[in-house]
C-alpha positions as CSV (number, residue, x, y, z in Angstrom):
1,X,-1.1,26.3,-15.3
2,X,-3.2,24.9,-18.2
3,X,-0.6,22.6,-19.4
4,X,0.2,21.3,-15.5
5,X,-4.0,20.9,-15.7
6,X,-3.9,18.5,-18.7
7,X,-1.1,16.4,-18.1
8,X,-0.3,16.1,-14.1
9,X,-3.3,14.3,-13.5
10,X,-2.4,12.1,-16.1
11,X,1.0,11.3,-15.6
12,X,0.8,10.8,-11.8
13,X,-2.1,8.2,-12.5
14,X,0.5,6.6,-15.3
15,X,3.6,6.0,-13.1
16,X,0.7,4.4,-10.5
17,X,-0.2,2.6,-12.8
18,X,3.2,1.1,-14.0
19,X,4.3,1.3,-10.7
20,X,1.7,-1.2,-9.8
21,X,1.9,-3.8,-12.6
22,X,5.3,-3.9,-12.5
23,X,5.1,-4.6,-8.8
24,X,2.6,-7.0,-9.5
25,X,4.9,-8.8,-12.3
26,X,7.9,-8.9,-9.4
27,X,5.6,-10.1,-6.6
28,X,3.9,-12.7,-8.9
29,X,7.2,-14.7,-7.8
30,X,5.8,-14.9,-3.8
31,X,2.1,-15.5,-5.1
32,X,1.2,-11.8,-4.1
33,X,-0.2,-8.9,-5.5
34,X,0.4,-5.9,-4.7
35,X,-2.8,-5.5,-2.9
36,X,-2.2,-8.4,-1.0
37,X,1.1,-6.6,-0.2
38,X,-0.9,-3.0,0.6
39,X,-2.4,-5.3,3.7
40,X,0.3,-7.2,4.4
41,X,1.9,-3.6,4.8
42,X,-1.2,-2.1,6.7
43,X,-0.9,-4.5,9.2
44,X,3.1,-4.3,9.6
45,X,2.6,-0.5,10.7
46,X,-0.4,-1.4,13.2
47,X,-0.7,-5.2,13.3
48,X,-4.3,-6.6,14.5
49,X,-6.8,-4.6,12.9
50,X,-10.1,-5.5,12.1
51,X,-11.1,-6.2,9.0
52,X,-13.3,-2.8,9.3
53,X,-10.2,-1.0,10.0
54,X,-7.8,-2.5,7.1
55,X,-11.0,-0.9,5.1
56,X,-11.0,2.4,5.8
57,X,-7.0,2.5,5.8
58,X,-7.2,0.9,2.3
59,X,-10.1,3.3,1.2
60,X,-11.6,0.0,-0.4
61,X,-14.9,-2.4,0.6
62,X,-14.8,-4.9,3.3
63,X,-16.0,-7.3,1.2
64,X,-13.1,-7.1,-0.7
65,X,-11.0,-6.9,2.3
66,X,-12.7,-9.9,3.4
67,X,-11.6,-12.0,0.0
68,X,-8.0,-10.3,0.1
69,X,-7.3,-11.6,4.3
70,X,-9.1,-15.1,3.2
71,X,-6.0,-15.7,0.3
72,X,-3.5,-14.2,3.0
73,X,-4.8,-16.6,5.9
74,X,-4.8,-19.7,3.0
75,X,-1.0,-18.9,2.4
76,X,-0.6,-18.4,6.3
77,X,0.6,-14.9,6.1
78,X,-2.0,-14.0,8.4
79,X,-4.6,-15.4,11.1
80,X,-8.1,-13.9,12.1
81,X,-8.6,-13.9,16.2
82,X,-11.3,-12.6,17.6
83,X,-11.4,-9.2,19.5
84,X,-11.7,-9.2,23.3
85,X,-13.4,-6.5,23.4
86,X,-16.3,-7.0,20.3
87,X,-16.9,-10.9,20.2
88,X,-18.7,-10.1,16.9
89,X,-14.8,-8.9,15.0
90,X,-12.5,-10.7,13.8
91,X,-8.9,-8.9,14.4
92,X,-6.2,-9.8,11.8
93,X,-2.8,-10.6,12.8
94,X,0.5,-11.3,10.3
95,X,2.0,-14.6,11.4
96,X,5.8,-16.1,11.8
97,X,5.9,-16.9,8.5
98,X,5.6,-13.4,7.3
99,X,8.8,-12.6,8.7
100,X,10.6,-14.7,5.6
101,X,8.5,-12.5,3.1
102,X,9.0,-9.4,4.1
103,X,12.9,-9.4,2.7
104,X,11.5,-10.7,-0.7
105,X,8.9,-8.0,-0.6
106,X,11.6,-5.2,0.3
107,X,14.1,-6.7,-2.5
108,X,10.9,-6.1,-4.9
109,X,10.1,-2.8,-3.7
110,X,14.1,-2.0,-3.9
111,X,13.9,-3.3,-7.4
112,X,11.0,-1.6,-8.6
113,X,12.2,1.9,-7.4
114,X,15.7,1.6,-9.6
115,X,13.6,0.8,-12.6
116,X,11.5,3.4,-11.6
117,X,14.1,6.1,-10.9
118,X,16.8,5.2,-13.4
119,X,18.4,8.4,-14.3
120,X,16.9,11.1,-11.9
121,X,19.8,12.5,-9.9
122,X,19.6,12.2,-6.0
123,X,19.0,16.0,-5.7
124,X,15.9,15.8,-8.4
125,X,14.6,12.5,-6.2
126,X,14.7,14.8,-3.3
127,X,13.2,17.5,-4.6
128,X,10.3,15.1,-5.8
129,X,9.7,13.3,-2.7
130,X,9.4,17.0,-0.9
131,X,7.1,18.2,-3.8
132,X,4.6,15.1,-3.1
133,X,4.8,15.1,0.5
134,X,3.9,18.6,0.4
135,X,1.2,17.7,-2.1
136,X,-0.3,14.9,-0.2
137,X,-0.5,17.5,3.0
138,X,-2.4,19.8,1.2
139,X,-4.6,17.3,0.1
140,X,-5.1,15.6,3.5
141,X,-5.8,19.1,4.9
142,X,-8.6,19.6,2.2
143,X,-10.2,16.5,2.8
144,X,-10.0,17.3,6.7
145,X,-12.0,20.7,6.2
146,X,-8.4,22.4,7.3
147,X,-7.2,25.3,4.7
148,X,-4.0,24.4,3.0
């Protein structure tokens, strides 16, 4: 267990890492980045968030949500309305023209995970995915005062 304690950490955080400026290099194409694309993607599971919401789901500030929707609504990916219900909010929404993108993005993501996965059988790719998933609920439990 020592040896999983000094490197695990590590090497998860370094295939993020990769993970994400590689994505960034492909995505670079678009004019994204891929935490343009981590709301762009936020709001394609539950479109018309607030900007409050698309914080807490991105675990990052609203500020800098704020800066990230501003470049999406400047490439008219996305368009603030307000909330009928809070005249105060702002809810985000992905426009038409998203529709276009989100085959380039896929191709991108598609791309990134060959590079990423060259060589590892199916069955070891499986066996991953099922060790993280598993990983991740034990985690979420933690975090939700639930024991794992």
């Amino acid at each position: 267990m020592q040896e999983l304690d000094r490197k695990l950490g590590t090497l998860l955080s370094d295939v993020a890492r990769f993970r994400r400026i590689l994505f960034d290099q492909l995505a670079s194409e678009y004019g994204l980045t891929h935490v343009q694309v981590f709301v762009l993607n936020n709001l394609h599971r539950q479109d018309g968030l607030t900007q409050t919401e698309l914080s807490a789901r991105m675990d990052i500030g609203t500020v800098t949500v704020s800066g990230l929707v501003d470049r999406l609504e400047a490439k008219g990916y996305v368009e603030r309305r307000p909330d009928e219900n809070d005249r105060r909010a702002k809810r985000v929404w992905l426009t038409p023209r998203m529709q276009d993108m989100w085959k380039k993005i896929g191709d991108s993501l598609h791309q990134l995970n060959e590079v990423t996965f060259d060589g590892v059988e199916e069955a070891e790719l499986d066996q991953m995915v099922t060790t993280l998933r598993k990983a991740r609920k034990n985690l979420q439990n933690r975090l939700n005062g639930k024991d794992t």
